[in-house]
C-alpha positions as a Markdown table, in Angstrom:
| # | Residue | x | y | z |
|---|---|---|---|---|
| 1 | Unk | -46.0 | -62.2 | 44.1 |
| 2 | Unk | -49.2 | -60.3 | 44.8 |
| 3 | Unk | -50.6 | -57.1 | 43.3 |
| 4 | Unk | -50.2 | -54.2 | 45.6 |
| 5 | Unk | -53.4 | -52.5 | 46.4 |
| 6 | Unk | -54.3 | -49.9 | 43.9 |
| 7 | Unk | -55.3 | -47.4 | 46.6 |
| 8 | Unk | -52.2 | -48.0 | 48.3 |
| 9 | Unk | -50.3 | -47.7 | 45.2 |
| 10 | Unk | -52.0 | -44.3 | 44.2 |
| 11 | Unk | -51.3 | -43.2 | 47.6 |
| 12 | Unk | -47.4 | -44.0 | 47.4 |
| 13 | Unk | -47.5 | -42.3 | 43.6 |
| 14 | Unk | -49.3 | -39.2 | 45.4 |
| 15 | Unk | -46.4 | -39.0 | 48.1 |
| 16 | Unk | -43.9 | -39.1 | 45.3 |
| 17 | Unk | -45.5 | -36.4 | 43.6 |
| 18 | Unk | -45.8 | -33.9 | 47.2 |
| 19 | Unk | -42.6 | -34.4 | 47.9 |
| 20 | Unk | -41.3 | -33.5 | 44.2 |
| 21 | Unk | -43.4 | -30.6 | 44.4 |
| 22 | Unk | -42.2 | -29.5 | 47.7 |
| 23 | Unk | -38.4 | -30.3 | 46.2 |
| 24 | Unk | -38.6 | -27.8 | 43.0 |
| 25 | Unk | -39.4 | -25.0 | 46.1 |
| 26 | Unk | -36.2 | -25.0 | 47.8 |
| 27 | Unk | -33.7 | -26.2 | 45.4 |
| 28 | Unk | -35.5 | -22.7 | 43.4 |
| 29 | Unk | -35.2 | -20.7 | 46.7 |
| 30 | Unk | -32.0 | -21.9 | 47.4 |
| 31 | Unk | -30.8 | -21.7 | 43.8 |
| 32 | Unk | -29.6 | -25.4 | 43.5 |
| 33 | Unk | -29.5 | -25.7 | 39.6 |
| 34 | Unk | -28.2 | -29.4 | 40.0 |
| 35 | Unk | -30.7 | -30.5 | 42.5 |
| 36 | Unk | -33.0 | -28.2 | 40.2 |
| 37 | Unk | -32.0 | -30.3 | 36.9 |
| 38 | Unk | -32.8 | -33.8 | 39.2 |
| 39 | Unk | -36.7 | -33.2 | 39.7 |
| 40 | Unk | -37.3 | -32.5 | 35.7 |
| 41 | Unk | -36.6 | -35.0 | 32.7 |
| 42 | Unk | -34.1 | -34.3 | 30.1 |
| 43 | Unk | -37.2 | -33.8 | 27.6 |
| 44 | Unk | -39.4 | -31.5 | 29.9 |
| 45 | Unk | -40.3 | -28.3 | 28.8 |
| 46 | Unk | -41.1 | -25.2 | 31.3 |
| 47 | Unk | -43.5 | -22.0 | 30.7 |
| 48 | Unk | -42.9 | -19.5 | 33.1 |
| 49 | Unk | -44.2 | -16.8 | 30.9 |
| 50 | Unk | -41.9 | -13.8 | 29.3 |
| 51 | Unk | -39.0 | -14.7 | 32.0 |
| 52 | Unk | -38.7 | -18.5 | 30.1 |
| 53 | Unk | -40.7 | -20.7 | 27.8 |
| 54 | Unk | -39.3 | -23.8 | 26.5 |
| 55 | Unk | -36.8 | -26.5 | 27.2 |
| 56 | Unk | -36.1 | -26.7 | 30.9 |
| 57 | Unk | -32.8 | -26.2 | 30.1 |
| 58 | Unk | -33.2 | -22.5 | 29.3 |
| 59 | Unk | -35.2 | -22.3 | 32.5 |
| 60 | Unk | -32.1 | -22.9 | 34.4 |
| 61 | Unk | -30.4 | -20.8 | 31.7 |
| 62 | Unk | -32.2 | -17.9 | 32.9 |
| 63 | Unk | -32.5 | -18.5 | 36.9 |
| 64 | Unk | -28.9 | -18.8 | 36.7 |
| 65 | Unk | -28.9 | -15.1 | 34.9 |
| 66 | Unk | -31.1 | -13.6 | 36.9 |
| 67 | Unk | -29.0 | -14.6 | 40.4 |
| 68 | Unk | -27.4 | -11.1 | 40.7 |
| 69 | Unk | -31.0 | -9.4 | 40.9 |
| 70 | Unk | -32.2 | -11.8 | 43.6 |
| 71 | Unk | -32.1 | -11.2 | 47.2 |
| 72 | Unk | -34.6 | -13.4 | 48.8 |
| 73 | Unk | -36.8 | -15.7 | 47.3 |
| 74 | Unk | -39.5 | -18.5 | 49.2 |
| 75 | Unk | -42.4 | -20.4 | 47.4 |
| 76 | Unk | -45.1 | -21.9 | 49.4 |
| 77 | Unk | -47.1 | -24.6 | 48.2 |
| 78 | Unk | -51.2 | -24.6 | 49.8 |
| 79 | Unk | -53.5 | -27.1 | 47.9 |
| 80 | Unk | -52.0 | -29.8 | 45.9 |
| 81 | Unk | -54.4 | -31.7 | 43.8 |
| 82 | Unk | -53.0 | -35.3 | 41.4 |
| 83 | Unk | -54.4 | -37.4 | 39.1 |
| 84 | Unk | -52.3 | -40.2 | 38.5 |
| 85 | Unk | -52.9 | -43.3 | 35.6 |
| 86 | Unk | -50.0 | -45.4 | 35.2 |
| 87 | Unk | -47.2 | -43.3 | 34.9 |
| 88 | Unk | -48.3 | -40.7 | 34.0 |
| 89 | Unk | -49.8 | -37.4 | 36.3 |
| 90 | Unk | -51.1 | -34.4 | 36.4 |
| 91 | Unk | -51.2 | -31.9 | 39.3 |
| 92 | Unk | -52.4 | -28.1 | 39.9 |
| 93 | Unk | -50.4 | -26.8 | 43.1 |
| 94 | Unk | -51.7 | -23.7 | 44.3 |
| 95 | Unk | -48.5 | -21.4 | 45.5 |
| 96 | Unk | -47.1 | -18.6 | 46.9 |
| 97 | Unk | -43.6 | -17.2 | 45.7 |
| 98 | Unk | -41.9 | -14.1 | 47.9 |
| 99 | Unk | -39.4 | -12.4 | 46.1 |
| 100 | Unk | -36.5 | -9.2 | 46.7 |
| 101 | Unk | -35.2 | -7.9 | 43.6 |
| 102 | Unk | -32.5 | -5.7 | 42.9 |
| 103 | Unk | -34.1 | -2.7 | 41.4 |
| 104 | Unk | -32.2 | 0.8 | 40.6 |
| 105 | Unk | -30.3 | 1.2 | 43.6 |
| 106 | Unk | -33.1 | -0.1 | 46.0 |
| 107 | Unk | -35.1 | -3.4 | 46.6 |
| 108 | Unk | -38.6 | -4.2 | 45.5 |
| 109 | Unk | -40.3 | -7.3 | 46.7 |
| 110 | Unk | -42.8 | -9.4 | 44.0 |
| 111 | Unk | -45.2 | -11.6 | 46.3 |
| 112 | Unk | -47.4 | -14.1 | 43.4 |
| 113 | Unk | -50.2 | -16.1 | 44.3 |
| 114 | Unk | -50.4 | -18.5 | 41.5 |
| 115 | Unk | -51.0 | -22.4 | 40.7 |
| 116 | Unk | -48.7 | -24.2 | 39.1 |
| 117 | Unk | -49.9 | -26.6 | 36.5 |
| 118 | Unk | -47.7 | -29.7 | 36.1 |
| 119 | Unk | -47.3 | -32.8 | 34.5 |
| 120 | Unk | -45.1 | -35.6 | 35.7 |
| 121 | Unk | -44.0 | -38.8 | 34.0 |
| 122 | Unk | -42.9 | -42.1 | 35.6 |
| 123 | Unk | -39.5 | -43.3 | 34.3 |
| 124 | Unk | -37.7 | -46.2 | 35.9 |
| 125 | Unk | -39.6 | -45.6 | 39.0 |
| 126 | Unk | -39.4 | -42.3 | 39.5 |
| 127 | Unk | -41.3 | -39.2 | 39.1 |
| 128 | Unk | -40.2 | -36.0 | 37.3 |
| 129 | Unk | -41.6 | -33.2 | 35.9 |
| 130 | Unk | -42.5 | -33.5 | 32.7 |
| 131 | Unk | -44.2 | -29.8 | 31.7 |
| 132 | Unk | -44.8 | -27.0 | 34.2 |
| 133 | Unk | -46.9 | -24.1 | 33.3 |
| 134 | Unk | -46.9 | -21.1 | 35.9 |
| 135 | Unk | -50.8 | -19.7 | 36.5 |
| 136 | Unk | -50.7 | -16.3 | 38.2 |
| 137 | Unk | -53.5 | -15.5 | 40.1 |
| 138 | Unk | -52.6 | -12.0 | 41.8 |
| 139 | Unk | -49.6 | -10.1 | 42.0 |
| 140 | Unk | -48.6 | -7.6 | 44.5 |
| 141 | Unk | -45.1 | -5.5 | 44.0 |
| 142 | Unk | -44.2 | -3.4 | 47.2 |
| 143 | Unk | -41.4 | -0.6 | 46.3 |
| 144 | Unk | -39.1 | 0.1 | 47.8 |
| 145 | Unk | -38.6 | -3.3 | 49.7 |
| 146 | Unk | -38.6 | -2.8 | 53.1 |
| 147 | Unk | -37.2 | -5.4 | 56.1 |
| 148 | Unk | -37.6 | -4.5 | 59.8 |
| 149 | Unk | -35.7 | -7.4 | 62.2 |
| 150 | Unk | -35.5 | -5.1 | 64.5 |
| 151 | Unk | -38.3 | -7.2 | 66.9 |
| 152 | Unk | -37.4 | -9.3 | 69.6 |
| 153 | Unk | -38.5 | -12.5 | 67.6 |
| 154 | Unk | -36.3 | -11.4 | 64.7 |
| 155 | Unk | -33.4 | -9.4 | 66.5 |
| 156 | Unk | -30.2 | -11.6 | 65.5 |
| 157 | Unk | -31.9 | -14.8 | 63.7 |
| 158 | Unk | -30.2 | -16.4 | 60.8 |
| 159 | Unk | -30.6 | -14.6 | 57.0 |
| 160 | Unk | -31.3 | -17.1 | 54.4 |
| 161 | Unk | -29.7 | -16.4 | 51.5 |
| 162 | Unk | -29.6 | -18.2 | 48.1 |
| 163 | Unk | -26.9 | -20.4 | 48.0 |
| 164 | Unk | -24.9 | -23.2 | 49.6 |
| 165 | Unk | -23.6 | -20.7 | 52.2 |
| 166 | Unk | -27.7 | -20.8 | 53.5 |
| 167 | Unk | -27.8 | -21.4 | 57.3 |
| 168 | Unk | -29.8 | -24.4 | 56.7 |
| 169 | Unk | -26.7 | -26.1 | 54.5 |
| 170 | Unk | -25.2 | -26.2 | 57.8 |
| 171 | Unk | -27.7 | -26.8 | 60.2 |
| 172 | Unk | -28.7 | -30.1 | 58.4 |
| 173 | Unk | -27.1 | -33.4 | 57.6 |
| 174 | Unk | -30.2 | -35.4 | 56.0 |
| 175 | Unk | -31.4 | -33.1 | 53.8 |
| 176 | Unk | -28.1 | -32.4 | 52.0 |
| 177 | Unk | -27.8 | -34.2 | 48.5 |
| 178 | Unk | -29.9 | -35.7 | 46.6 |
| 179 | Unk | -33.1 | -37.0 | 47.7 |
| 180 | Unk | -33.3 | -40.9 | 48.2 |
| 181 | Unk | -34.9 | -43.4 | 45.5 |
């Protein structure tokens, strides 16, 4: 058996990583704990500042509290930038997250630009976050929230919303459960 090409190798490992990256954003925006739980290891810990810092588990803990307060939410992911030895990673994704929150009998909306700063660990061949750390870079927080579909482009499309009843659960048929090996 031959060696695979490191450069191939790093660029497979690098593929892994972009698409785990791209994962957390909607299983977060669509509020999928499970699929959530399946891009971190057991051991990972999370620092998302005063909302949740520590275990990954009481991450989830407090996504899954904080579901009545949120409308909408989308994270974007720019510039993604890995360095991978072994199995072991690093990465600094550069992000945008959108979100409407339930405020006092109105919405606000919370747009971040921010970086996440990962590291990810190979375990039986697959990747998984190991510790996140959330790196906000501006903030802007718009009160009250305001939505206008009211434009041809927008008049009756779809609302996304954050749970299995999302149009998209419906609309597709290969990216429903979990995500190959």
């Amino acid at each position: 058996m031959t060696a695979m090409d490191p450069r191939l190798q790093e660029m497979l490992d690098e593929f892994a990583l972009r698409k785990l990256v791209h994962a957390y954003c909607r299983a977060v925006d669509r509020g999928d704990i499970d699929a959530l739980r399946d891009l971190y290891h057991h051991d990972a810990v999370d620092d998302h500042g005063a909302f949740s810092t520590g275990s990954v588990e009481g991450f989830f803990e407090q996504l899954i509290a904080s579901r009545p307060y949120l409308r909408a939410m989308q994270h974007h992911i720019t510039t993604a930038n890995f360095a991978i030895r072994g199995d072991a990673a690093e990465g600094e994704s550069y992000n945008i997250a959108v979100h409407t929150l339930a405020a006092k009998g109105r919405d606000i909306d919370l747009v971040i630009g921010g970086r996440y700063l990962d590291k990810y660990e190979k375990r039986d061949g697959i990747w998984k976050l190991l510790e996140r750390t959330i790196v906000t870079d501006w903030a802007r927080v718009t009160d009250p929230s305001s939505m206008d579909t009211s434009h041809p482009i927008t008049k009756d499309t779809l609302k996304g919303v954050l749970d299995e009843s999302d149009p998209s659960y419906r609309f597709f048929s290969l990216m429903t459960g979990p995500p190959p090996k």
